[in-house]
Each structure stands twice: as structure tokens, then as C-alpha cells.
N, C-alpha and C positions, 0 to 999 in steps of 0.2 A: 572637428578640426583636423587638416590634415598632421603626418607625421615629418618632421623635418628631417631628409633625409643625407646623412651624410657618408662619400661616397672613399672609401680607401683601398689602396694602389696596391696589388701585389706583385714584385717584380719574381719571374720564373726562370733560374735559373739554372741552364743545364750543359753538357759538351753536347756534340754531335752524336745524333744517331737515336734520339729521345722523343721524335716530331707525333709520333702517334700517345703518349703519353703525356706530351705537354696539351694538344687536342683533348687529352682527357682531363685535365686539370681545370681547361676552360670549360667544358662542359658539363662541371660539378659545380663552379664558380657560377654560371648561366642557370643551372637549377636553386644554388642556392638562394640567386637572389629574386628570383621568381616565388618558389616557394617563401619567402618573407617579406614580400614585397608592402605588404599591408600591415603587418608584424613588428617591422625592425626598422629602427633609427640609421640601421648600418647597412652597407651595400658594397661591394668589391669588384673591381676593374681588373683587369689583367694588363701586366705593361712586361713589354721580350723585349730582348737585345735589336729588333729590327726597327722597333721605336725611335733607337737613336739617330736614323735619317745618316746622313751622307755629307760630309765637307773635309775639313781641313784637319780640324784634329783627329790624333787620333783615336782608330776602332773603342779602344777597352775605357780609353777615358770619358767619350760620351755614354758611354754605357753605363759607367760608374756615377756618373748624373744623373740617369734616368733611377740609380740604387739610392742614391741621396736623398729623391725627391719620392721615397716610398717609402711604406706604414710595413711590410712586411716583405717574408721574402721565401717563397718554396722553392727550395733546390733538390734536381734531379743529377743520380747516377746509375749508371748499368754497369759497362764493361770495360768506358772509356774515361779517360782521363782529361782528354785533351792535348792541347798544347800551350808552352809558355806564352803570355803578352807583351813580352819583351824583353830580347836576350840578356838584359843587365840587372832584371828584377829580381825582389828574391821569395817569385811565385812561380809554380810548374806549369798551372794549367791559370785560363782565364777566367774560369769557376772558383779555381779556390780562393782567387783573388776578391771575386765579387761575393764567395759567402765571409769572407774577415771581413770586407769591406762592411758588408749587415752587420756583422758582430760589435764593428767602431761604433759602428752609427747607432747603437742603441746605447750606448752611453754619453751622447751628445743630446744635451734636452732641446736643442734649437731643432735637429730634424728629428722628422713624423716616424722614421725606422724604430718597432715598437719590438717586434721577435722573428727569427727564422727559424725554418724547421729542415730538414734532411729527408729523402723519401732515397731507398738503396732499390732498386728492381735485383731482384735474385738472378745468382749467373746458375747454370748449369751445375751437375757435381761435377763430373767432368772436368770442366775448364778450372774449378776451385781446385780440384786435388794436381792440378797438373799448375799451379801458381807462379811460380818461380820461373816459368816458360813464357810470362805476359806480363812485363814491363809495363802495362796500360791498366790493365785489372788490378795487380799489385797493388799500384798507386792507389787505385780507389777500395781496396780492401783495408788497404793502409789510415786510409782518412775513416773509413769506419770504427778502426780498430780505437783512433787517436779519438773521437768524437766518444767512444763507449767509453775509452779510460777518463776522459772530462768529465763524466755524469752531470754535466749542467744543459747538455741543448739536447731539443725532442728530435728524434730520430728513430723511421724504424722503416721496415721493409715492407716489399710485395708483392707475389704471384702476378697480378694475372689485372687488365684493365680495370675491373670489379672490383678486388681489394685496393687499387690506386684512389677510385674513383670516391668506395666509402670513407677514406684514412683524409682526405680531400676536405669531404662534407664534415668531418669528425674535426678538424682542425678550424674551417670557417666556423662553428659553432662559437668553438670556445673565441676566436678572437672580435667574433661579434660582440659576446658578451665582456670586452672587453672597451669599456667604453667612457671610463674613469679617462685622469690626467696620466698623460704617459711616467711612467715609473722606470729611472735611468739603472743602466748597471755595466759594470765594465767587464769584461772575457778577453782571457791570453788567447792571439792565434793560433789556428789550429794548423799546421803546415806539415807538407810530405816529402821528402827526399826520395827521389830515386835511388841514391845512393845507401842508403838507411833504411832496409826492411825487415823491419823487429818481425811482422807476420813469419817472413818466410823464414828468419835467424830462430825465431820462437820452438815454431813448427818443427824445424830441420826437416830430419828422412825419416819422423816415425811415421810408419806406414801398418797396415793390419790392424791385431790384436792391438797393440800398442799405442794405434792411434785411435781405435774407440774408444780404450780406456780412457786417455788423454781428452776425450772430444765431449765424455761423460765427465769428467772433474771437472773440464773447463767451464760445463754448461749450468754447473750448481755453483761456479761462482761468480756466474753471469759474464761468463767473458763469452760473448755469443760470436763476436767472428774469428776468433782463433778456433768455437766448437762447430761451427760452417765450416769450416777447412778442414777439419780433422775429421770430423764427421763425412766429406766429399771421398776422403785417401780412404776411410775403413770402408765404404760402400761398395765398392771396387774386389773386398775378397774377405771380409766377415758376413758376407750372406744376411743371414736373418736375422740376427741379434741387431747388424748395424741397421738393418733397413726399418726396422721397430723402436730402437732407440731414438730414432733419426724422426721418426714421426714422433714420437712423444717431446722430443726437444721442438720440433716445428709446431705443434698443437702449445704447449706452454709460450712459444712467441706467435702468439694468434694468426697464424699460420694455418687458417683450420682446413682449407682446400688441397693443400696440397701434404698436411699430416694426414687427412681420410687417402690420398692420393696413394701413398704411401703404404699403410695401413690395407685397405684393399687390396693393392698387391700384395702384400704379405699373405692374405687371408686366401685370395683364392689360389697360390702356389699351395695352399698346406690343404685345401680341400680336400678331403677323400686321398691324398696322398700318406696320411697317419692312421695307426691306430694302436691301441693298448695304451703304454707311454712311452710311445715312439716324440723324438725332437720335433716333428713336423704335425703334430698332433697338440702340442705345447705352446707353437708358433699361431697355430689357428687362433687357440683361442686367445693366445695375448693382442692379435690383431683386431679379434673381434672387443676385445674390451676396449682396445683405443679406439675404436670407429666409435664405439658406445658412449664414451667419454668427447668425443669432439663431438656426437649429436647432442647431450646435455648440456654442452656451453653452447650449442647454437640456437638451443631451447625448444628443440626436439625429444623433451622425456620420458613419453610413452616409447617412442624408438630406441633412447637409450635402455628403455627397464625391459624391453623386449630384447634385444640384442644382450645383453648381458644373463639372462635366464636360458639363455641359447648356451650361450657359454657356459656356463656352470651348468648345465646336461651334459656335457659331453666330455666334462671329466670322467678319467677311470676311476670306479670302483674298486676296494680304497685307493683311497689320494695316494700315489706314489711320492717318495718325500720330494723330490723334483719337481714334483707339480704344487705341492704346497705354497710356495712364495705365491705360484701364481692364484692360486684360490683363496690367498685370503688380498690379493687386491681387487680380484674381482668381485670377494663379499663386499668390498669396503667400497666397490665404487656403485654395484647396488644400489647399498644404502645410502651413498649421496644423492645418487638418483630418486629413491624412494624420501627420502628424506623434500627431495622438492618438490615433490606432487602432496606431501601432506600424510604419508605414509610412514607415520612415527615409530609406531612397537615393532611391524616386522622390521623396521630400517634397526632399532637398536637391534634385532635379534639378529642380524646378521654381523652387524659389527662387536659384538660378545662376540661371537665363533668365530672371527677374523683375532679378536684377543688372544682367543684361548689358544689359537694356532699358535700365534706369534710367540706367546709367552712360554710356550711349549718351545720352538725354535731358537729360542733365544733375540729376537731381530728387536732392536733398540730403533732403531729407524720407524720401520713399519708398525712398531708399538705405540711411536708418537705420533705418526699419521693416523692410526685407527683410535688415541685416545683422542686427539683432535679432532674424530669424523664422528664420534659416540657424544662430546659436547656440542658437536652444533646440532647433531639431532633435540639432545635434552634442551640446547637452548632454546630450538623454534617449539617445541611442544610445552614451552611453559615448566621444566623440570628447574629451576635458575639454580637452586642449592645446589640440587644434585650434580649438577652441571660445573659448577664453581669447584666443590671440597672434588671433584674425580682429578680435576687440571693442579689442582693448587697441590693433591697429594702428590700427582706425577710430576710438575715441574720439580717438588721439593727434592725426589730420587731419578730423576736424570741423568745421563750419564754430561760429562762435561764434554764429550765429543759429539753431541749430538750436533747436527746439522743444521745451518743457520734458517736455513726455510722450514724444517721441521719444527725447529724451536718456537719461527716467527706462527707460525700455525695455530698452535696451543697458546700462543700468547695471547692471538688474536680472537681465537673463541673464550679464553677465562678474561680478558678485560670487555669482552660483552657479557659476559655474567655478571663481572663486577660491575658491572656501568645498571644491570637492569636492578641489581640488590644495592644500589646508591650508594656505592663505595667508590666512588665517582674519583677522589685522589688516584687511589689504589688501580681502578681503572687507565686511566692518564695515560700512567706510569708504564701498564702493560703491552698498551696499545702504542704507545711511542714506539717502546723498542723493539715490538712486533712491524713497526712503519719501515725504522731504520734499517733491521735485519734484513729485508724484503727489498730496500731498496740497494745495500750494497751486495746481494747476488742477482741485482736484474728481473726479480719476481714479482713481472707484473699484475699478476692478475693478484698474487697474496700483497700487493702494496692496494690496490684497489679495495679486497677487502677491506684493509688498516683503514685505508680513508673513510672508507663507508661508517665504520663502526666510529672513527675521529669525527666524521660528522653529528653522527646521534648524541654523542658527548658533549662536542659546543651545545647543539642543540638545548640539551639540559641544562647547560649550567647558563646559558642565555648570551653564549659569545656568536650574536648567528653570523658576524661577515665572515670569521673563522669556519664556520659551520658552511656555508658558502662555498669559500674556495677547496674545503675537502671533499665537500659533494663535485664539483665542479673537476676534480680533480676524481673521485671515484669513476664518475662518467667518463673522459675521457681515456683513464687505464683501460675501464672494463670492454667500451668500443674498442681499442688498439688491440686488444687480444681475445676478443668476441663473445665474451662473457655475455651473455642475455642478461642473467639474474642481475649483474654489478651494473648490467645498462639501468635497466629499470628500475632501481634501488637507488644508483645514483642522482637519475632522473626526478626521481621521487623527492629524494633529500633537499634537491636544488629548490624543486617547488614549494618545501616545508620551510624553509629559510630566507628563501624569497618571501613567505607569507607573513616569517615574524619581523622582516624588515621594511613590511607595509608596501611591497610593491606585489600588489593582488592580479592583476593583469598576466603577470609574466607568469606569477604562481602559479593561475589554474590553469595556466596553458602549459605547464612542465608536470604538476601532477595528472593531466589528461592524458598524457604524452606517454606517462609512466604507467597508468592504467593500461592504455590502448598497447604498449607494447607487451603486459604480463598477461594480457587476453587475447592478444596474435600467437603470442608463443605457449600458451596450454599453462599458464602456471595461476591458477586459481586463487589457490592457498594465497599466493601473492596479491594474487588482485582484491580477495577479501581484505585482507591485514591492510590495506592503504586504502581500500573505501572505509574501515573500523578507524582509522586513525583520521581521518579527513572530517568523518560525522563529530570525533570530540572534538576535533578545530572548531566545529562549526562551518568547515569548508565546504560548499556545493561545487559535488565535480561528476 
């Protein structure tokens, strides 16, 4: 029997100057419905502002017709703004008009407008440090800024055709799977004045020192385009600190090409340029740890465990205290590395000596990241006690200043302890506010864990639509900031959830899905533990 296919409209809208990226939009759309074509009940059309054809009324109100009579809506910006639709309205550009217009319309249950999304193309540092000079940029740094402070609509950026094209395919996913009664909700406009630029009022003149610092606090409380701006002004005359920092804030917003981008240039300025514990010797290797660290989320970890063993040779003997910070994140990102190839006792053994450093140092911070990276090893090797009484002794003597991502951390590996020793309340509870924490700094990839782990939790307690939408939701975090592991996990999860909800079809086609990606990307360990979990289903995959 054939599949009944039904066919929804996505209206692309964007200002001028976008024509090669709208091109790519459609040519993610054209693969995806190829690739599904025998799979999926659902299929996607493309409808642009050209559709609206030629007469009497006018431009922006046929257009807004054409927004009416659609299920969705991807909007694009770069550098422009636009211009207003008409000089008595009280919209700037003709975009910002038709993305409120999506926003209305999905709180009206008569039309098919179901969600929109935001896609930002990255401007130069350049042109961001120099802001205040482009009334055009402004405006659309501006609506970035307003759209981050909402934390209600998906929105995020992108390098380079390739990351457009995957963030594309990553978004039809989820709205295929969207196939329920539409579910209404209402949103305040999101609107920009020209006259009114909190960005550039925010920012003011800090420039230098002053404005890394600034670009590094903004970036830990997720206010991510105020630390794009700030981060553009230090790049210009903090040298290497900003241009490292810069890659580690673009690597956490899955950013991965152009944080290695970054990062390599760091690494080959300090080549053979240092030695003893010269600054430029210091710089090598903290570059070479971030390359290390973007190769193990892209699930490259024989690369990353080689790259990081480089680095930690060519520290001086002894560690000058200088270089300490640096070698004990380099022990500790080892061991995450070693840690996901299946490489349990040296992984703990390095992150002891990442302790002992710290705890020597005094670093409250880095003491909760390495007790967080010392529980998820004892978690996967089956330690669960040991794992639990380490988190529950150090959450109990924390400091109250700890950091709210570092917090969510530790939260999030002791309510996987407590979820595997069936303290499944107590779990809950850890794992909530490990979700929340993560979500008000913007920490995608630590909310994607939370989910992952909120998933296994319905799971157990038998809430699987809930188990669902948190898988559904681990997958699309871990894609948006290119986490392999949270792809495939969540992938997994979907399949596991789907399977208790008796739709078997889509099941083993999502844990295949999840197999076939933990065996592209070398993670074994992985692909065993979901063939062991698949055989006590009784699932054939």
C-alpha cells in the first residue's frame, strides 16, 4: 500500500543579498525529500516572495498571503537589514514584518503556520568590532540580540554553505516528525528601532583587555551576540589569548570549522616560535588542545587522543606554575577523549592528577569540571556508587559562586547515577535543574546532555511521549552544535521510545540510523552498548 503523502509549504524569507543561500536552502529541501521519499508521510515545497506574481495590490501584502497560506517559515540574515514596507508602518525592514507575521500566525488554529526559525550567516570580525559605523548590520545584530533575550524561538548561526545546508536538513527532520494536530501558541513581537541600539549602548568603547574580559562573562551567561561583538573589538589587539578564547566560544556554539579555523592559526604562529615556558609555547599547546577538543565532538577520537598526547610532551619539565591551568585541562580533556573510546582506568588516572593539581591550586571551577569528567568516566564503566557518594560529597561543599554550567555539569552526571541506582525521584530533581541551568547560559551542548539523560528517565518510569520529545530534542541540540556522541544517543533514544510506543517501523530505522553513525565515527564502545540494549528489547537491528 502506497504512503499518503502530504505536502507542506515553507515560505524563505530573507532581505537582499541572500540569493546563493536561499539556493542552498532549496537544495537541502530537494535532498531531503528525495532521501524520504518512500519513508515519510511528509514532503516540503519551497514558496519566496516571487510567488506572489504581479497586480494591483500591493508588494508586501501579497506576499504576506503567500506567509498565511504556509506550515512554516526559515528566515535568513547576513549583513542587511533591509528596508521599510511602508513609510507609516511600525516595521523597519520587510522581513521583520513577515517573520511577526509567522509568529501571529501560529497562534491562529484556522492557518497551517505551525513554527519559524532564524538562520544568522556570520559577518566578519571586522565589520562587528567596527558596529556603530552600520546602521544596516546593527539592526540585524540587534534582532539577534532581541530573539536571544526571548529564549523562545530556534535561532542560530553559520559559517559557510555546508553548515547552512546541514542546520537545513537538521530542522526538516524535526518538523517532519511533526505530524500531530497543530498545537497553537501566542509570541510578543519581536521589533528593532533604528533609533534604540541596546547592542552598541551595551558595548559602548570597551575595547582591548576590557573587552575580552566582557566577551568571556558575556559568553558564560549565554548572551552570545553581545560576546560576538566583544569578542570582534579584543581580536584586533589581545593577540592570542582573544584569538583562543574566540575559538573556544565558537567551538561551544557548534561552530566547529571555523573554531579549528581559529585554533590552527593560533597553533601554527607559536610553532617552534617558543620554548622553555616562553607565552608562545603555552599558546601552542592550548591551541593544540582546542583542535583536539573540536576533533572529538566531530567524532574524530583516535585524532583527538593523538593530538592531545602531543600536547602534554611538550610541556616543560617541571610544570612551571603558569602552565599548570593549562595541563590539568589538557589531562582532563584526555580523559574525556579516552573516556569515549572505552579507555576507563587510564581516563580516571588522569583526571586524579588533574585533581590533585587543582586541589593544590586552589581552582573551585576546574575542580568541578574534573569532578564532573571523573563521574562520567566511573558512570560508563559501571562504577554507579562510586560515581554517585564522589558528586553528592562535592555538590554538598561547593562553593556558592560556582558557575551555573559547572554546576549544571555535576548535576547532570550524579542524576545519571541516581537514575541507574533507581533513585529515580532524586534523579528528576537533579536532572531538571541541571536542564534549566544550561538553558538560561545558552549551553547547548550541556542542555542536550540534560535531555539525553531526561530521556532514559521517562524511559524508565514509562512516560515514553515525554521520553520522545527529550530525545527529539537531545538530537537536534547535539546536531546544532555537532556533538557526534548526543547525535547518536539521541538518535538512539528516539528509536527506544518510538519502540515502546509500538511504532516499530520508524524505531529500527532511527536505531539503525544510530548504530550506522557510532560505527562511521569510530565509537565502538557505543555501538556495542546499543546492539546490548537492542538484544534485551528483543529488537532486531
Amino acid at each position: 500500500m502506497g504512503i499518503n503523502v502530504e505536502v507542506r509549504r515553507i515560505f524563505v524569507a530573507s532581505p537582499g543579498g541572500l540569493d546563493e543561500e536561499r539556493n542552498v536552502i532549496k537544495e537541502a529541501i530537494e535532498q531531503f525529500n528525495r532521501s524520504r521519499l518512500y519513508g515519510s508521510a511528509i514532503q516540503f515545497s519551497v514558496v519566496e516572495w516571487q510567488h506572489s506574481g504581479r497586480g494591483a495590490m500591493n508588494a508586501q501584502g501579497k506576499i504576506n498571503d503567500l506567509i498565511r497560506d504556509s506550515d512554516y517559515m526559515l528566515v535568513l540574515f547576513h549583513d542587511r537589514w533591509g528596508i521599510p514596507p511602508s513609510t507609516d508602518g511600525r516595521y523597519s525592514s520587510g522581513t521583520e514584518e513577515e517573520f511577526n507575521l509567522g509568529l501571529e500566525l501560529i497562534s491562529v488554529i484556522e492557518r497551517p503556520m505551525r513554527n519559524v526559525c532564524v538562520f544568522f550567516k556570520s559577518v566578519e570580525t571586522g565589520r562587528l568590532a567596527a558596529l556603530e559605523l552600520d546602521s544596516q548590520l546593527r539592526a540585524v545584530i540587534e534582532f539577534r540580540a532581541a530573539l536571544e533575550a526571548t529564549k523562545q524561538h530556534f535561532h542560530g548561526q553559520f559559517d559557510d554553505h555546508l553548515a547552512l545546508y546541514q542546520r537545513v536538513l537538521v530542522q526538516l527532520d524535526e518538523w517532519a516528525r511533526d505530524s500531530g494536530i497543530k498545537e497553537t501558541k501566542e509570541y510578543d513581537p519581536v521589533l528593532v528601532s533604528f533609533a534604540n541600539s541596546s547592542i552598541s549602548t551595551e558595548v559602548g568603547a570597551e575595547q582591548g583587555g576590557a573587552a575580552l574580559q566582557s566577551a568571556i562573562e558575556a559568553a558564560e551567561r549565554g548572551l552570545t551576540t553581545r560576546a560576538d561583538v566583544l569578542f570582534a573589538r579584543a581580536l584586533s589587539t589581545e593577540g592570542a589569548q582573544a584569538v583562543f578564547e574566540y575559538a573556544k566560544f565558537l567551538r561551544r556554539q557548534g561552530r566547529l570549522s571555523a573554531a579549528v579555523e581559529k585554533a590552527e592559526l593560533l597553533h601554527l604562529e607559536g610553532v617552534g616560535a617558543g620554548n622553555g615556558n616562553s607565552p608562545e609555547l603555552l599558546w601552542e599547546i592550548k591551541a593544540l588542545a582546542e583542535i583536539a577538543v573540536v576533533e572529538r565532538k566531530m567524532g574524530k577520537a583516535l585524532a583527538s587522543e593523538t593530538r592531545l598526547r602531543e600536547a602534554l610532551k611538550i610541556f616543560p619539565e617541571p610544570i612551571p606554575e603558569e602552565f599548570e591551568e593549562t595541563w590539568a585541562y589538557v589531562s582532563d580533556n584526555l580523559a574525556v577523549t579516552l573516556t569515549s573510546i572505552g579507555s576507563y582506568e587510564e581516563a580516571a588516572e588522569w583526571i586524579r592528577r588533574s585533581i590533585a593539581l587543582r586541589e593544590r591550586r586552589g581552582e573551585a571551577e576546574g575542580l568541578a569540571r574534573s569532578h564532573a569528567n571523573l563521574a562520567r568516566t566511573l558512570n560508563r564503566s559501571g562504577k554507579i556508587l562510586e560515581a554517585a557518594g564522589l558528586l553528592e560529597s562535592f555538590l554538598r561543599q561547593s562553593s556558592p559562586d560556582l558557575s551555573a554550567r559547572a554546576r549544571a555539569d555535576l548535576l547532570a552526571e550524579y542524576g545519571h547515577a541516581l537514575m541507574s541506582l533507581d533513585r529515580l525521584d532524586d534523579a528528576s530533581k537533579a536532572l531538571l535543574e541541571a536542564d534549566e541551568l544550561n538553558r538560561d547560559v545558552g549551553n547547548r551542548e550541556g542542555e542536550g546532555v540534560a535531555a539525553a539523560r531526561l530521556a532514559r528517565l521517562f524511559i524508565k518510569t514509562g512516560d515514553f511521549a515525554k521520553a520522545l520529545a527529550m530525545a527529539d530534542r537531545c538530537q537536534n541540540l547535539a546536531s546544532a552544535s555537532g556533538n557526534v556522541d548526543g547525535l547518536a544517543q539521541g538518535t538512539w533514544l528516539l528509536g527506544i521510545a518510538r519502540h515502546h510506543l509500538g511504532e516499530h517501523s520508524a524505531s529500527v530505522i532511527a536505531l539503525k540510523e544510530a548504530v550506522r553513525i557510532a560505527e562511521v565515527k569510530g565509537r565502538l564502545n557505543l555501538r556495542r552498548a546499543f546492539q546490548r540494549e537492542a538484544e534485551a528489547l528483543g529488537i532486531g537491528i
